[in-house]
N, C-alpha and C positions, 0 to 999 in steps of 0.2 A: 380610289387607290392610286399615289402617283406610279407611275409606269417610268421613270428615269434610267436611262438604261445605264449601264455600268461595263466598260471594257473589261470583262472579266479574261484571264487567261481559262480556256479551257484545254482541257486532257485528252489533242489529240494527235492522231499517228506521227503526224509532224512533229507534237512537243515530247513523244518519249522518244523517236529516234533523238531528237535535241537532246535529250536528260543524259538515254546512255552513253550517246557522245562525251558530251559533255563529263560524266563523274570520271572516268579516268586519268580526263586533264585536270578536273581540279583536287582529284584524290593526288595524283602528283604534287601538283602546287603547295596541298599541306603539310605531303611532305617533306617537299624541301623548306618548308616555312619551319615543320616542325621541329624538324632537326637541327636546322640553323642556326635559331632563335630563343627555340623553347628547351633545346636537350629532348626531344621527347623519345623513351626508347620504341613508340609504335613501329612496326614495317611499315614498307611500301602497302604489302597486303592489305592490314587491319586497319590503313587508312582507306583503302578503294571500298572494304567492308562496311567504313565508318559513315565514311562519303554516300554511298547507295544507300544509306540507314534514315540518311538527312534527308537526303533528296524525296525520297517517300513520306519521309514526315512532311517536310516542307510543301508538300503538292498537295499532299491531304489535307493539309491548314490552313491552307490558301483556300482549296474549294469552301471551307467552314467561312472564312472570311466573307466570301463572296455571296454566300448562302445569306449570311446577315445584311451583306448590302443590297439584296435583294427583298432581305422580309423587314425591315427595322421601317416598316414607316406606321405600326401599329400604334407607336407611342408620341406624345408632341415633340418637336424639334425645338429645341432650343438654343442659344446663341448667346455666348457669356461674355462679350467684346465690350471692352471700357474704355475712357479717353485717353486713355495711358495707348491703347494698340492706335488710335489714329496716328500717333507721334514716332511711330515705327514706319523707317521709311521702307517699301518695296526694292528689294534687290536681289534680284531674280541669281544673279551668278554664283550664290550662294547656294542653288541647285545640286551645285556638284560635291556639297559638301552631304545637305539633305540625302538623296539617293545616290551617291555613288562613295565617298568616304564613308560610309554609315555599311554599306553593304562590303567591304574594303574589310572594316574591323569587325562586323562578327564571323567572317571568315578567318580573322587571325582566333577567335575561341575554337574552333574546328581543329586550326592547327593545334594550336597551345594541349589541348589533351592528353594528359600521360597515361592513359588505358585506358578500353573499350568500357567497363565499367564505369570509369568518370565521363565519359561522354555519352552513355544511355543516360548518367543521372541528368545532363544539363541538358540533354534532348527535354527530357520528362520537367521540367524545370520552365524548360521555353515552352511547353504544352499547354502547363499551369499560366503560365502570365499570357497566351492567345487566347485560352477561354476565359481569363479573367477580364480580358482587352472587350471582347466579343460581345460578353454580358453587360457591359455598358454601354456598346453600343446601338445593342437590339434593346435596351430596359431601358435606355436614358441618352436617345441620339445627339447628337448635338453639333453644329454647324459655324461658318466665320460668316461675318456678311456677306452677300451677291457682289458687293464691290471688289471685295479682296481677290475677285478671279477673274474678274474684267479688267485684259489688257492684253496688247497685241504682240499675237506671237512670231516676233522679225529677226531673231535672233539664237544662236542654237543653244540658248540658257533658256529661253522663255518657251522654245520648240522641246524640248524636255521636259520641264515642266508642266508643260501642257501635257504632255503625254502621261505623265507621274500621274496627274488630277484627273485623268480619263480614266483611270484603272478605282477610283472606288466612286462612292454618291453624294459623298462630302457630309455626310451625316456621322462623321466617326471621331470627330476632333478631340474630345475630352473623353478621358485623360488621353495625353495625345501617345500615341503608341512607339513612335521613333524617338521621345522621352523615357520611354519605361524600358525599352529596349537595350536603349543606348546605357541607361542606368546598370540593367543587370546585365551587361557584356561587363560593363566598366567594374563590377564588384569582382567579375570570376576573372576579369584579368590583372586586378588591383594589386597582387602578390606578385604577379611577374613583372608588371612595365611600371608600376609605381604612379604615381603623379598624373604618367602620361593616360591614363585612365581615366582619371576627373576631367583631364581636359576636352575628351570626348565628350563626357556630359554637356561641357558647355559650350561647344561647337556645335552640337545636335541641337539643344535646347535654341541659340541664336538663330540658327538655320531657321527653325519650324516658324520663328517669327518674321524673319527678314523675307524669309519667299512667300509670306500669309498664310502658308498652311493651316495655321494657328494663330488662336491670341493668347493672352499672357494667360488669364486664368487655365488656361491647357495644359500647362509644362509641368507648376509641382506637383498636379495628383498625379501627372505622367512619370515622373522623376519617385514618388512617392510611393506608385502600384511597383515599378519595377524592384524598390529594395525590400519591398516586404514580400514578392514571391520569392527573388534573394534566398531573402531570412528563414520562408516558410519552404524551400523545396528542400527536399532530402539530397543528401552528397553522400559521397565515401568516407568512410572512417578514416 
């Protein structure tokens, strides 16, 4: 059995003082996002509600994450890279777009919410597409090649990166998840920012390849699971 260890976050005194800290600034922040931006008539309150609501889901589905990066070595690994990904040059500073603009916009769906009802539905919606995510990657692991992660880390793009690729086993690639994510953020915000929606998709999708996360055959079933949880999760009338 490989034994590859995985920087998992775990659940300790230090990370829930962090959490509780933390939800009141960013119960704030979507606030003022929401209001701003969105019209949304939520309070202050029923966002600090809404916010503590995530955050617990979000810890809970991470451990499920990590649960998988620890058992998924049951099945063969496979690896779907074709000569089309050699021709994709390495550009690490597109990191910032990967993990940090990526986590940017689905905190504007947080905000965006116009009642505590339409954000249990899209909690329960994002539940659906992590165990959908999950069950592919414990039933059908799948990996980029050893090269795509060999390179030296001199720079505070590639010292990031590095860090990003320390947190899972690299067995998770197809369909790739910051694909499907980024898909169904960009459907539930489609109505309000227009255009600017799509264009997430395809700044997510170039990312996943420009910093190797991924290769090409990763994106559309990534782009492809997120619209059909979309389509299949329940919303408000």
């Amino acid at each position: 059995m490989n034994t590859e260890a995985t920087q998992e976050v775990r659940i300790t005194p230090r990370y829930m003082l962090l959490l509780i800290v933390s939800i009141p600034v960013f119960a704030l922040i979507y606030y003022l996002v929401g209001t701003t931006f969105f019209a949304s008539p939520l309070s202050l309150q029923e966002y600090v509600v809404f916010s503590t609501l995530v955050a617990i889901v979000v810890t809970g589905c991470y451990q499920l994450f990590f649960w998988v990066q620890r058992n998924n070595f049951q099945f063969k690994t496979r690896c779907f890279v074709t000569s089309w990904d050699a021709k994709i040059p390495f550009w690490p500073s597109w990191v910032w777009i990967y993990s940090f603009l990526y986590y940017i916009v689905i905190g504007f769906v947080v905000a965006s919410i116009q009642s505590m009802a339409e954000g249990v539905y899209l909690i329960f919606g994002a539940i659906m597409l992590l165990l959908s995510q999950v069950a592919f990657f414990y039933l059908f692991p799948s990996t980029v090649p050893p090269e795509f992660r060999q390179y030296e880390s001199n720079t505070w793009a590639t010292k990031f990166l590095r860090f990003v690729q320390g947190k899972d086993n690299g067995r998770n690639c197809m369909p790739s998840m910051h694909c499907s994510v980024a898909m169904y953020v960009s459907l539930v915000l489609s109505p309000t920012i227009g255009n600017y929606a799509w264009t997430f998709v395809g700044l997510i999708a170039v990312s996943c390849l420009l910093v190797k996360q991924h290769q090409i055959a990763d994106i559309l079933p990534g782009i492809g699971l997120g619209y059909i949880v979309w389509y299949l999760a329940p919303t408000i009338a």
